[in-house]
N, C-alpha and C positions, 0 to 999 in steps of 0.2 A: 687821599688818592694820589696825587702828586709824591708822597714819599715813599707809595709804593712803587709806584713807578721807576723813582729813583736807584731804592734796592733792584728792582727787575731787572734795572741793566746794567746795576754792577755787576749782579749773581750771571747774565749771561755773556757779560765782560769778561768773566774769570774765568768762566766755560770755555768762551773762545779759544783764549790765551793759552791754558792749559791744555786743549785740543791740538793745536800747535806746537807747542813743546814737545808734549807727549812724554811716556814716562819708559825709563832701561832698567833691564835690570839682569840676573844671570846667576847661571844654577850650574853648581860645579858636581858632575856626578863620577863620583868616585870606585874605584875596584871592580871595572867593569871586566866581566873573563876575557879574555882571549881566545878563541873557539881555534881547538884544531886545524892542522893542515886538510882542506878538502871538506869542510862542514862550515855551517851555518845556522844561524841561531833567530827568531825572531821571537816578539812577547806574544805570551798567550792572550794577555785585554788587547783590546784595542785603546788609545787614547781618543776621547769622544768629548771632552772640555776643552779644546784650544779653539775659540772662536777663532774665524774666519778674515781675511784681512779683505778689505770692501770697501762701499760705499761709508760705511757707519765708522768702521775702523780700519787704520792702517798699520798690520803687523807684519815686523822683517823680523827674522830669524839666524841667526849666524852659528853653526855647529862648526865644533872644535873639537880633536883628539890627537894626544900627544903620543901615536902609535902608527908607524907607516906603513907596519905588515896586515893592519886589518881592515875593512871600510865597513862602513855605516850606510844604510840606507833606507827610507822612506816608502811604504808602500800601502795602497787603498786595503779597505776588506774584502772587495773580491776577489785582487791578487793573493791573502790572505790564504782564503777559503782555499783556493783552487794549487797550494803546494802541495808536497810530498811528504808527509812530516812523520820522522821513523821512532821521535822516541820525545818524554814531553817531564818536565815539572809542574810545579806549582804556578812558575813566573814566565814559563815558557815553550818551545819547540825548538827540538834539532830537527833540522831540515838538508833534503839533498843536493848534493853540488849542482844538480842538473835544475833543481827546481830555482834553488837561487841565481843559478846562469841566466834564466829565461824569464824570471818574474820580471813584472814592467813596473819600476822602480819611480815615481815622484819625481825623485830629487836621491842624487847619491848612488850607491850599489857598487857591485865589483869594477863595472868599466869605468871609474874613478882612478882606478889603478892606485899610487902612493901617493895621492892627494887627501890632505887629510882635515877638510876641510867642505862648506859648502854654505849656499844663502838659501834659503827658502821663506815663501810666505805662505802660509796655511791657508788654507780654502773652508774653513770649518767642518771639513767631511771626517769622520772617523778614521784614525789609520793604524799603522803598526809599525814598530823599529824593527830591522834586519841588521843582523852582525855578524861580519863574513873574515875569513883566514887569506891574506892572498899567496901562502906558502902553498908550493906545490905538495904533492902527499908523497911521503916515503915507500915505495915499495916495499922497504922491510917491514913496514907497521905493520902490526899483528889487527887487521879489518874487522875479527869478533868481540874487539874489545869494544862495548859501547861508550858514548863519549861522556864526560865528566859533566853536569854532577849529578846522572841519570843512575846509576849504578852504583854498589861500592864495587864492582868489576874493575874499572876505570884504573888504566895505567900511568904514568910520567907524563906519559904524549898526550895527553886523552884533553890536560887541561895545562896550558903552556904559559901563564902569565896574568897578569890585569893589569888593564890602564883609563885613562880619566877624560871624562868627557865634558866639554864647556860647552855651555846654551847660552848664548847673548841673545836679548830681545828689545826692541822697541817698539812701541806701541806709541800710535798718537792717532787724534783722531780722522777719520777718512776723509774724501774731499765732499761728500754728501750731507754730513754732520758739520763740516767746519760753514759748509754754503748756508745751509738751515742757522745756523747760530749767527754765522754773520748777516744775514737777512733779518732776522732777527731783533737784533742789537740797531743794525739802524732804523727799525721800525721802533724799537721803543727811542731812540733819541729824537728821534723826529716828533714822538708823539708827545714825550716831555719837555723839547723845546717849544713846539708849539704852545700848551697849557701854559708855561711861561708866560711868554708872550703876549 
């Protein structure tokens, strides 16, 4: 009984520790389009797997892209639901300038301006990526052409570039989880020093 004991509170020794440190890591996403002057674009899923940062867990988030003309932004599903969305693939929606001016953004969106950057920590609620142009629209652009990569219609304009987008994360565990483990731990040394004893 006593060497179990002993394993118990190494095994929630290492828990602690580890909970503490917590763990980084990062996802480099690559060719991402460049949407038009005057459009916007967000994913058709929602993202519904990124736990929530909390009691249990503490997660930061750091978004990175190496593109000043375009901004990134975060929004729930009911923001979602409630756009204007004119034309759609497999991966996604083009959406109207007016709908992306007004949608109520997380974390990110146009009024970011040429920042090209942001922190966030997830709330575990389902949400969706926006990805917006902040080039004004050319009055000469021919408006029937639809936008890229909706059509083979699609002109020069229609699809202007790609560039790369970096996720840094760190995870470690909450202050709810590190309390519980550390309570824990000196309840089993206390109880193995005693039978010592």
């Amino acid at each position: 009984m006593a060497r179990t004991k002993s394993i118990l509170t190494g095994v929630v020794g290492l828990l602690l520790i580890a909970s503490l440190i917590g763990y980084s890591g990062e996802e480099v996403i690559e060719e991402v389009p460049i949407p038009d002057a005057g459009l916007c674009g967000v994913t058709k899923e929602s993202y519904n797997d990124v736990p929530g940062s909390g009691a249990v867990l503490d997660i930061d988030v750091d978004v990175s892209w190496d593109e000043d003309t375009v901004w990134i932004g975060i929004i729930d599903v009911g923001t979602f639901n409630s756009l204007e969305k004119i034309a759609e693939n497999n991966d996604g929606h083009i959406v109207t300038k007016e709908s992306c001016d007004n949608a109520n953004y997380i974390v990110g969106g146009p009024n970011t301006g040429q920042v090209t950057t942001f922190e966030w920590e997830p709330d575990g609620d389902p949400f969706h990526i926006m990805i917006g142009s902040l080039e004004e629209v050319d009055e000469e652009d021919d408006e029937e052409d639809d936008p890229w990569p909706f059509t083979d219609k699609s002109n020069s304009m229609s699809f202007v570039g790609e560039f790369t987008v970096s996720v840094e994360y760190d995870a470690s565990g909450g202050w709810g989880s590190i309390l519980t483990l550390f309570l824990v731990e000196i309840l089993l040394v206390y109880v193995t020093f005693r039978d010592r004893s």
